[in-house]
N, C-alpha and C positions, 0 to 999 in steps of 0.2 A: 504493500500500500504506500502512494506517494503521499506525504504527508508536505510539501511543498507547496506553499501559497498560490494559489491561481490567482493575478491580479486581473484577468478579467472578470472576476466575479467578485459582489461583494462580501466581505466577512465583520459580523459586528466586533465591535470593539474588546467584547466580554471573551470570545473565543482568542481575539489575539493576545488578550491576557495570559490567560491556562495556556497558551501556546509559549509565552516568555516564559513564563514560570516556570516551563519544562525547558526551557534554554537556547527555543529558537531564536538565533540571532536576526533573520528577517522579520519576525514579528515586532520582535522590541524597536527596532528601527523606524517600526511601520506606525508604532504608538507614540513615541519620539516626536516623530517627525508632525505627526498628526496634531499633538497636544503642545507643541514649544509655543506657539506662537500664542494660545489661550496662557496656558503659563506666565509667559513672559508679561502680556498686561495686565493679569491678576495680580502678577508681581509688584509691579507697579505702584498699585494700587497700596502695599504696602511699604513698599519702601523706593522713593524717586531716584536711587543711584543704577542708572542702567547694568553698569560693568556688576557691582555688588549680586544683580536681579540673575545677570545670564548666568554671573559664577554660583548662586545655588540652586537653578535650574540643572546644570551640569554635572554639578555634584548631586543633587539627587537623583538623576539618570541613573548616575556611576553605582552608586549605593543597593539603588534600587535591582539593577544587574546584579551588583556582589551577593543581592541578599534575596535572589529569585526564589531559589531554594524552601523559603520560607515565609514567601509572603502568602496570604490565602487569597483563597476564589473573590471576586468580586464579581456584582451585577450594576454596578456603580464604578467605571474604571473615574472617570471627569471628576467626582466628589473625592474617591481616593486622591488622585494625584493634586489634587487644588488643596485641601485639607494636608497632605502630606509636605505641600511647596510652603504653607502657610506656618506650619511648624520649624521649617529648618530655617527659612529667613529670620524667625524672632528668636530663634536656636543661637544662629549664625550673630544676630546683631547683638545680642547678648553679651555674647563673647565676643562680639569686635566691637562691643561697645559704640554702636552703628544707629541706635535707632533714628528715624529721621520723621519729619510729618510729610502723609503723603502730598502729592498734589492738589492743587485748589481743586480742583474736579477730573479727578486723573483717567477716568472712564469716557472723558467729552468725545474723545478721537474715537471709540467704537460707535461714536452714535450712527444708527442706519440711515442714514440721509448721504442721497447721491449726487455728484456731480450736479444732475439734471436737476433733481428740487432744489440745491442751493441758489442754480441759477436763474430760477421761474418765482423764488423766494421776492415777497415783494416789501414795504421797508416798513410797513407793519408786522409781517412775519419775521422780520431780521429780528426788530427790537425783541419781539417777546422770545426768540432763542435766547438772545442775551440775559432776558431777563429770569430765563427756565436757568441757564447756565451759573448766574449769580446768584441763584437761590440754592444750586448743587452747592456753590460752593462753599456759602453758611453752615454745611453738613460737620459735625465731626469723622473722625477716621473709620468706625466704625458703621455710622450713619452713611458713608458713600459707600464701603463695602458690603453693607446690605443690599444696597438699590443696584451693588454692581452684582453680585448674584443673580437676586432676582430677577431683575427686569434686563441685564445687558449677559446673563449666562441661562436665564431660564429656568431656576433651579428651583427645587420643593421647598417647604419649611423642612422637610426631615432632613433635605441633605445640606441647606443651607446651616442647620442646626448641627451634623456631624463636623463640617470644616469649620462652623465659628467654635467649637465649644458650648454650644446654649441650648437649654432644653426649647424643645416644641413653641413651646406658651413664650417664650423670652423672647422668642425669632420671633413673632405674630406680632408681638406687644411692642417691639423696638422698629420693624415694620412702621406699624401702626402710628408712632410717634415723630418717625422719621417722612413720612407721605404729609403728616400733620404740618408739622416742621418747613418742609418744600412748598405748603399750598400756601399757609400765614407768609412766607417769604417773598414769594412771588406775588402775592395780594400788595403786597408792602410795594414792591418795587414798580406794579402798575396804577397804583394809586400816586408814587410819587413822578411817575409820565403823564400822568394824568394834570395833575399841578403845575408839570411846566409847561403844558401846552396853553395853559390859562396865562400864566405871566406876559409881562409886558418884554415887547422886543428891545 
């Protein structure tokens, strides 16, 4: 039986797990390759030094290979490895004594808007990005890596809860305060557009 990857067919991500785990080096590759660049803006998000972000993306590849052997099955590869990246950068900055504050709004660059809306964007719709944007970025650290989960990786409360550390009910409730948080923000900043349009030239 060939046990060799056909890449004209698709395989989910969970199979090229069990597949690394028994030591195929095209698998791991194949996961690598697939997850650095989610990795890396996740990274980001926690800490703004690029070189520091790639050097423990790298190293946890490395790690991750040395210790195939022993990792278990997952049905969740994307929560593993984001929760996994999450732990070695506050690992890492610990001990490099490295912590930094993230970005004003270090998630702005995934936003899904293309070429073509930017440029059909008309300069009422400019301002209120700007104004969505300056309300992201009133967020604490925690408060923008929720909304980057959720809403820029798609993720559940359970697994959002597995990579922060927080039970069920804590994700919901910090959620819930953090969408609060962004509506009072941006109310603030269209009321005070609103005031200047009244002023005298």
């Amino acid at each position: 039986m060939n046990d060799t990857i056909n890449i004209s067919q698709p395989i989910s991500h969970e199979l090229l797990w069990d597949r690394f785990r028994a030591g195929d080096k095209e698998a791991f590759g194949k996961l690598a390759l697939h997850y650095y660049q989610l990795l890396y803006n996740y990274g980001l998000n926690l800490n703004h030094d690029e070189d520091f972000v790639s050097d423990c993306i790298q190293e946890l590849f490395l790690e991750l290979w040395e210790r195939r052997g022993f990792l278990s099955k997952t049905d969740f590869v994307k929560t593993y490895l984001l929760r996994a990246l999450r732990n070695k950068i506050f690992k890492e900055s610990i001990r490099l004594k490295r912590f930094q504050q993230p970005r004003e709004v270090p998630f702005a660059a995934e936003a899904d808007i293309s070429i073509e809306s930017r440029m059909v964007l008309n300069e009422e719709e400019t301002a209120q990005m700007r104004q969505l944007t300056a309300a992201l970025g009133t967020l604490t650290a925690r408060q923008q890596e929720i909304i980057y989960l959720r809403f820029y990786q798609g993720l559940e409360f359970d697994e959002i809860s597995h990579i922060m550390g927080l039970t069920r009910q804590s994700v919901a409730n910090l959620l819930h305060r953090t969408l609060r948080k962004i509506k009072e923000s941006w109310i603030v900043a269209l009321m005070v557009s609103v005031i200047f349009l009244f002023l005298p030239a």
